[in-house]
C-alpha positions as CSV (number, residue, x, y, z in Angstrom):
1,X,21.3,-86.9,-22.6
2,X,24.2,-85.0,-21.3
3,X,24.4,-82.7,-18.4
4,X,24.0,-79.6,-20.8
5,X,21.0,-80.7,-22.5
6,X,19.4,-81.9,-19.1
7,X,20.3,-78.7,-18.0
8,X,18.3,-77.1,-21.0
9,X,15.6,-79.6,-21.1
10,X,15.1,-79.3,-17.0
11,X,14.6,-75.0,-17.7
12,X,11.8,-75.2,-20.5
13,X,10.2,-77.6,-18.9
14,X,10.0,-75.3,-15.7
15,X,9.5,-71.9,-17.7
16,X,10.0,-71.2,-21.5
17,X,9.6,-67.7,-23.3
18,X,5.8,-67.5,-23.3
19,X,4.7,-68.5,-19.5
20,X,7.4,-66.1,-18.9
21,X,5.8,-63.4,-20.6
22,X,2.5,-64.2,-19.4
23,X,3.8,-65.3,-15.7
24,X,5.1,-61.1,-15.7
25,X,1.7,-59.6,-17.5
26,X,0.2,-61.5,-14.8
27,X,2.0,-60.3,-12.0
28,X,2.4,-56.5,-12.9
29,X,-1.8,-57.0,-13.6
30,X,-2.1,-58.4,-10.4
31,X,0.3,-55.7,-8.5
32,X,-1.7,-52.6,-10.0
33,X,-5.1,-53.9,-8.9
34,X,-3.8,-54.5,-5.8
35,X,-2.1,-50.7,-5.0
36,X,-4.5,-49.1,-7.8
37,X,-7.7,-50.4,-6.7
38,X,-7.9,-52.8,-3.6
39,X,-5.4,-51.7,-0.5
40,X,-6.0,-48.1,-0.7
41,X,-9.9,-48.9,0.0
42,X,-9.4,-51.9,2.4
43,X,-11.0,-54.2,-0.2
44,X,-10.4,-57.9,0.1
45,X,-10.1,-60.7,-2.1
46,X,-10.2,-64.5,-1.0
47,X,-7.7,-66.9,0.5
48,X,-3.5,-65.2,0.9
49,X,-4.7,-61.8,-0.8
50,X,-7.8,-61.7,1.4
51,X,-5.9,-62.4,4.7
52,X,-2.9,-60.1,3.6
53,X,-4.7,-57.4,3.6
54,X,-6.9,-57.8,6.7
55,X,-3.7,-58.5,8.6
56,X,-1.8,-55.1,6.8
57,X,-4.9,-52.9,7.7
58,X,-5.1,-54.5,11.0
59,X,-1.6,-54.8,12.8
60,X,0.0,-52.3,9.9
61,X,2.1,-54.8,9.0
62,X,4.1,-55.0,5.5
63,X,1.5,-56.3,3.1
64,X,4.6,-58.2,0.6
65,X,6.4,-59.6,4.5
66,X,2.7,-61.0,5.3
67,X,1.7,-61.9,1.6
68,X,5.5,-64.2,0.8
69,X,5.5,-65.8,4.5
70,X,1.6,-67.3,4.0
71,X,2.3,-67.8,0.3
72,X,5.0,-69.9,0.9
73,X,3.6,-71.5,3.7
74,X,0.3,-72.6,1.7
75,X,3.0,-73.3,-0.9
76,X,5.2,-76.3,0.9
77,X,2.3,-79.0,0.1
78,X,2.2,-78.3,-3.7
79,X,5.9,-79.9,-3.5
80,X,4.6,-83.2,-3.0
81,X,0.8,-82.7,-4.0
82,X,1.8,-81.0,-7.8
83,X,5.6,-81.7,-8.4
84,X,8.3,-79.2,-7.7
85,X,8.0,-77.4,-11.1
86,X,5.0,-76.1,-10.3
87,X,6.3,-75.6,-6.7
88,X,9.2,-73.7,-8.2
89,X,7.1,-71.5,-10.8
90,X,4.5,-70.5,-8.0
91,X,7.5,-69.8,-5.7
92,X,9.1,-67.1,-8.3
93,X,5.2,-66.0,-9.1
94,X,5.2,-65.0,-5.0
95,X,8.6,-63.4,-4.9
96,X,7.8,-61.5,-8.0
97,X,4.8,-60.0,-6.8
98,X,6.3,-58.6,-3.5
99,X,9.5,-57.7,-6.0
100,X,7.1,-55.2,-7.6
101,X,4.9,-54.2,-5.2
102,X,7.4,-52.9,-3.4
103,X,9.6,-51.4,-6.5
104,X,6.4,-49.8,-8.2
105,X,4.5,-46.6,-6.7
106,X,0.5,-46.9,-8.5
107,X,-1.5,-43.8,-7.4
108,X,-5.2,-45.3,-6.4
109,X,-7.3,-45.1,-10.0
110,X,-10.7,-44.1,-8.6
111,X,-12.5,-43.0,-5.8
112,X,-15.8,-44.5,-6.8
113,X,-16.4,-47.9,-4.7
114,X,-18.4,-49.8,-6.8
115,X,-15.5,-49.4,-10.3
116,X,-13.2,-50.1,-7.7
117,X,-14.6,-53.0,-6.8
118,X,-15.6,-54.2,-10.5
119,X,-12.4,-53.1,-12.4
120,X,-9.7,-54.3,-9.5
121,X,-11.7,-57.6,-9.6
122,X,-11.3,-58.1,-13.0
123,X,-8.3,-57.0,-13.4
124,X,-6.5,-58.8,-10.1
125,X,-8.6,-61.9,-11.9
126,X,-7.0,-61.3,-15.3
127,X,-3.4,-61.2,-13.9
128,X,-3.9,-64.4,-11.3
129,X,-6.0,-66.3,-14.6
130,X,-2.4,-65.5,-16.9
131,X,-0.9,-66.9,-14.0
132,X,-2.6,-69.5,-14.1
133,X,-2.1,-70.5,-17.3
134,X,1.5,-70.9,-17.3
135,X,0.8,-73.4,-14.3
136,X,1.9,-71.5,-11.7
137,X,-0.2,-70.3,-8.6
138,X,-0.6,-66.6,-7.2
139,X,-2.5,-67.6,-4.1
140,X,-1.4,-71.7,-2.6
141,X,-4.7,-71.5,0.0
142,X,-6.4,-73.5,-3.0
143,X,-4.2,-76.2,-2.9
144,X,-4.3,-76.3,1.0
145,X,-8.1,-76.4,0.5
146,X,-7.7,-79.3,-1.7
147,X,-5.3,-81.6,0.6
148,X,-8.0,-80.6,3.4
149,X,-11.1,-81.9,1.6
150,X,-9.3,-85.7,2.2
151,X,-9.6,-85.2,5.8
152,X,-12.9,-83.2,6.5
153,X,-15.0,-84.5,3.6
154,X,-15.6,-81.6,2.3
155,X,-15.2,-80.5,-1.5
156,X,-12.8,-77.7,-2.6
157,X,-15.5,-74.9,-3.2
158,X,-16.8,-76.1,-0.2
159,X,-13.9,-75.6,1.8
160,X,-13.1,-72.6,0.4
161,X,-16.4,-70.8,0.5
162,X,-16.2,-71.7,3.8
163,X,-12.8,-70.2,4.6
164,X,-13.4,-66.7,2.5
165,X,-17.2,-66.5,4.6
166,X,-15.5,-66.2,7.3
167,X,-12.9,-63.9,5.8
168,X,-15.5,-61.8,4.7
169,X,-17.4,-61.5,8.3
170,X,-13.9,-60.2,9.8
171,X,-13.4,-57.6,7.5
172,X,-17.4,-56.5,7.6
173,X,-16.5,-56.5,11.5
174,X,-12.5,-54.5,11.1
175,X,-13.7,-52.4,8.2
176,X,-17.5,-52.2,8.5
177,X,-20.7,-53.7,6.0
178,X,-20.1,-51.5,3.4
179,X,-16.2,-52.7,3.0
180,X,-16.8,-56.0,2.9
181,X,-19.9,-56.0,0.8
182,X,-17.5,-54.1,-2.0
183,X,-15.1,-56.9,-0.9
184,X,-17.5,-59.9,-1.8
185,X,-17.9,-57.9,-5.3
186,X,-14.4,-57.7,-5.8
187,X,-14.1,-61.1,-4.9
188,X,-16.7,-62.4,-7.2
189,X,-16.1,-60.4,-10.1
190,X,-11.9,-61.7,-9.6
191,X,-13.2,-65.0,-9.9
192,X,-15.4,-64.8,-12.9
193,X,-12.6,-63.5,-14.9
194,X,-10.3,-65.3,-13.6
195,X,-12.6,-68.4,-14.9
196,X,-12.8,-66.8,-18.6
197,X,-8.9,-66.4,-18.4
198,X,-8.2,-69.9,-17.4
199,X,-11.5,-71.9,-19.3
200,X,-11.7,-69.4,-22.5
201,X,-14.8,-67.7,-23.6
202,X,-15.7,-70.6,-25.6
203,X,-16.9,-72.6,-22.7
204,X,-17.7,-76.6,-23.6
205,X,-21.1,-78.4,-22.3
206,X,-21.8,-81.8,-22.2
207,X,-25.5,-82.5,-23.4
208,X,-27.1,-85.3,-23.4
209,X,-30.7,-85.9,-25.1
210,X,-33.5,-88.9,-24.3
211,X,-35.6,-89.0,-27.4
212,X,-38.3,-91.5,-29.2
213,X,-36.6,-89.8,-32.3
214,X,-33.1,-90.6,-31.7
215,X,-32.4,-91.3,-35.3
216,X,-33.4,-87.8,-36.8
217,X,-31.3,-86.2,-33.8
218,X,-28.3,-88.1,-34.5
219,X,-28.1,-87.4,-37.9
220,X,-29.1,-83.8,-37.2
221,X,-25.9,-83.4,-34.6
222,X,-23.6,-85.0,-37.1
223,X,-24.3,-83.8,-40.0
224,X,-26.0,-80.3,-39.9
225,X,-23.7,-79.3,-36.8
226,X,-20.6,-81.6,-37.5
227,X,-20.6,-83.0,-34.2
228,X,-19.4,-86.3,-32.5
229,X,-21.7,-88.4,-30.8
230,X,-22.2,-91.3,-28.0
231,X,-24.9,-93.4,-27.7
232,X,-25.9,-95.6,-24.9
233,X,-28.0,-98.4,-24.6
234,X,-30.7,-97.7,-22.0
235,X,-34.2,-97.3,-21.3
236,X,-37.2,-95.2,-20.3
237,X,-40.2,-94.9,-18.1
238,X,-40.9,-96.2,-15.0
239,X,-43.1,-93.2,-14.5
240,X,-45.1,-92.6,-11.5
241,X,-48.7,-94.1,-11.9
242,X,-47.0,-96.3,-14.8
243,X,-43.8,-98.1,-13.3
244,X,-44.2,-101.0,-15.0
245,X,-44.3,-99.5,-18.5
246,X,-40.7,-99.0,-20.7
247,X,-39.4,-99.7,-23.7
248,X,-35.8,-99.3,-25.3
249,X,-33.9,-96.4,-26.4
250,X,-30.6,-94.5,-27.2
251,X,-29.1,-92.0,-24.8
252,X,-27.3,-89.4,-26.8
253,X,-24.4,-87.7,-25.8
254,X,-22.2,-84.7,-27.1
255,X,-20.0,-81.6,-26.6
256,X,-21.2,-78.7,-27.7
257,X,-19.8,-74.8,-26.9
258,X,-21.9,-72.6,-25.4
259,X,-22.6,-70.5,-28.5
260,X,-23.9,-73.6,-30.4
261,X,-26.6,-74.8,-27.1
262,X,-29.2,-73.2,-27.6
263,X,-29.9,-73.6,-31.7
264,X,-29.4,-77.3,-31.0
265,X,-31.3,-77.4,-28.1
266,X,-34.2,-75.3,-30.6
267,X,-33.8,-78.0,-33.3
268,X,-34.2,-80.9,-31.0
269,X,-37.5,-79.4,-29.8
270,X,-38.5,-78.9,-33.8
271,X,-38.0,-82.5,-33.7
272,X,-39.5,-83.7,-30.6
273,X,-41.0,-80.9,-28.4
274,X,-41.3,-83.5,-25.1
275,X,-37.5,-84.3,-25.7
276,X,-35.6,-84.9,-22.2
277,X,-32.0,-82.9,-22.4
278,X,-29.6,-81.8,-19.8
279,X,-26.5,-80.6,-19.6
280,X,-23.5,-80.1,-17.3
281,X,-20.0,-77.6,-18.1
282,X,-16.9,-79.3,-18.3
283,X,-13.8,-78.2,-17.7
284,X,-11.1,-79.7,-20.4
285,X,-11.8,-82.0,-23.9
286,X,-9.5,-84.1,-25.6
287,X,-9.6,-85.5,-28.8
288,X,-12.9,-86.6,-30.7
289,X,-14.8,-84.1,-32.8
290,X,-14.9,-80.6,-31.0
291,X,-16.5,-78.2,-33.7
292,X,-15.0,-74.4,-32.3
293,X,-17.8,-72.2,-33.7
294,X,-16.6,-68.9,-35.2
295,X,-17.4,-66.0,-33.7
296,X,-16.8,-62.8,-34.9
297,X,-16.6,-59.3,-32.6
């Protein structure tokens, strides 16, 4: 490959046409929740946002100096932890943002606190989930949280629920209750988009079924749902007052989509009403047999 190409090659792989589009939906989203909705009623979201604002409000401080300086900060690790494309993208994702927060004047949408709180969630969650999804990062405290869980045994959510409690607190002490009650709402409602954005609507769920009719349920899955399956060898009992009693059976595992759970879950109990199921999201699939319903708005 000659230095042209490489040249080439080494700029898609770092940002072609579409993250770009979406990288700058997601910014200019994230820019007019911020000035529409959140600063202009001291609501906070977690991790750099959440601090950039308590620390603008507090020492009056530009919001873009304090927001690049942590951003970049949090940012240094994902150089070693993540690469340095994804370094580079979240970099220009950070210098963006305080690009057009301080180029674009957004009057504040609404004085009603609770749609403030709802629609700049969503809407901060929207731009940071597009962000997202070209593999970039808006906020880098989630990758610090991550390197710190090694060290403090602690998972990420832990870490950062931790970390945005305490947040929280500080503003409800700065800004009063009420503030950081909205905050927590804004906060919550950022994330929950932010998860449809990143995860789709079409959300997958591993389920898994202990029956004494295996048979019938397998062939129900595969053939009147099209699903794949797993089985496992295992067995069952050792019940309280009977420990010694078992016997044999198959452990049946699939993915299914949230839309399809609960019809299968209503024909295994046609089939065996004492049927043991549970089930657990997962995050990604690859390869196998996932059936995407269609759903129609």
């Amino acid at each position: 490959m000659n230095s042209s190409s490489k040249s080439e090659f080494e700029l898609h792989k770092l940002l072609n046409i579409k993250q770009l589009f979406l990288l700058i939906i997601g910014v200019c989203l994230a820019v007019f929740a911020l000035k529409g909705f959140m600063i202009p009623n001291r609501f906070l979201d977690g991790g750099v946002t959440g601090i950039s604002i308590l620390l603008h409000e507090k020492f009056h401080i530009s919001f873009s100096l304090i927001f690049i300086s942590i951003n970049l900060l949090f940012l240094i690790p994902t150089y070693f932890k993540l690469g340095r494309y994804f370094a580079i993208r979240s970099t220009i994702v950070s210098i963006l943002t305080v690009i057009l927060f301080q180029m674009i004047e957004i009057q504040p949408v609404t004085s009603d606190k609770l749609l403030i709180a709802i629609f700049g969630g969503c809407i901060l969650g929207l731009g940071v989930g597009l962000i997202a999804r070209t593999g970039s990062a808006l906020d880098g405290f989630e990758i610090l949280a991550e390197s710190a869980t090694k060290r403090i045994g602690f998972s990420i959510s832990e870490v950062i629920l931790f970390f945005n409690s305490i947040l929280f607190l500080i503003a409800a002490y700065e800004f009063g209750i009420e503030a950081a009650m909205y905050s927590m709402i804004t906060y919550f409602a950022a994330l929950k988009t932010f998860d449809y954005v990143v995860d789709g609507i079409e959300e997958f769920i591993s389920l898994t079924i202990v029956s004494s009719e295996s048979d019938i349920i397998k062939r129900m899955l595969v053939e009147e749902f099209n699903k794949g399956i797993t089985v496992y060898k295992g067995e069952k009992g050792f019940l309280p007052g009977s420990y010694d009693i078992s016997s044999k059976c198959d452990i049946i595992m699939t993915i299914v989509s949230r839309f399809e759970l609960i019809e299968i879950k209503n024909r295994i109990t046609e089939i065996e009403e004492k049927a043991f199921l549970y089930t657990y999201k997962i995050k990604e699939t690859k390869g196998g047999i996932i059936k995407k319903p269609n759903v129609h708005h």
